[in-house]
C-alpha positions in Angstrom: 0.0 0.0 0.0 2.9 2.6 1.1 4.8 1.5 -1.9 2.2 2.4 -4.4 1.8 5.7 -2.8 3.8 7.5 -5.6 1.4 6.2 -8.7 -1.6 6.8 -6.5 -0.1 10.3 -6.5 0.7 10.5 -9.8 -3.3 9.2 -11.0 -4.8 11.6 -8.3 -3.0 14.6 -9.6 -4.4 13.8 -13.0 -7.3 14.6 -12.3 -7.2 17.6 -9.8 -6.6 21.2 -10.5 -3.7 22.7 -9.2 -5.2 24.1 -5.9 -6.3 20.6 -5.5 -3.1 19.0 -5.9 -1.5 20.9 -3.0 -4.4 19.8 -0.6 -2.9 16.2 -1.6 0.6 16.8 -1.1 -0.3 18.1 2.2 -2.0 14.8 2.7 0.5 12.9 1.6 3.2 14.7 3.5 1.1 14.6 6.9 1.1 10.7 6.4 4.5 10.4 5.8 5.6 12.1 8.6 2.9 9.7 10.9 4.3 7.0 9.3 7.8 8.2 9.8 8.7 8.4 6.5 
């Protein structure tokens, strides 16, 4: 699941606008740092 994070991201920013896209990277970055990546 963690290791397919980078082509989730990559299909999810495909079909957001950029304002969107930033709401996911701040997603994505709040999970890492949870996870402790």
């Amino acid at each position: 699941m963690l290791g397919s994070s980078g082509e989730e991201r990559t299909i999810i920013k495909e079909g957001l606008s950029e304002g969107d896209e930033i709401v996911i990277d701040g997603a994505f970055l709040l999970k890492g740092i949870s996870f402790g990546f």
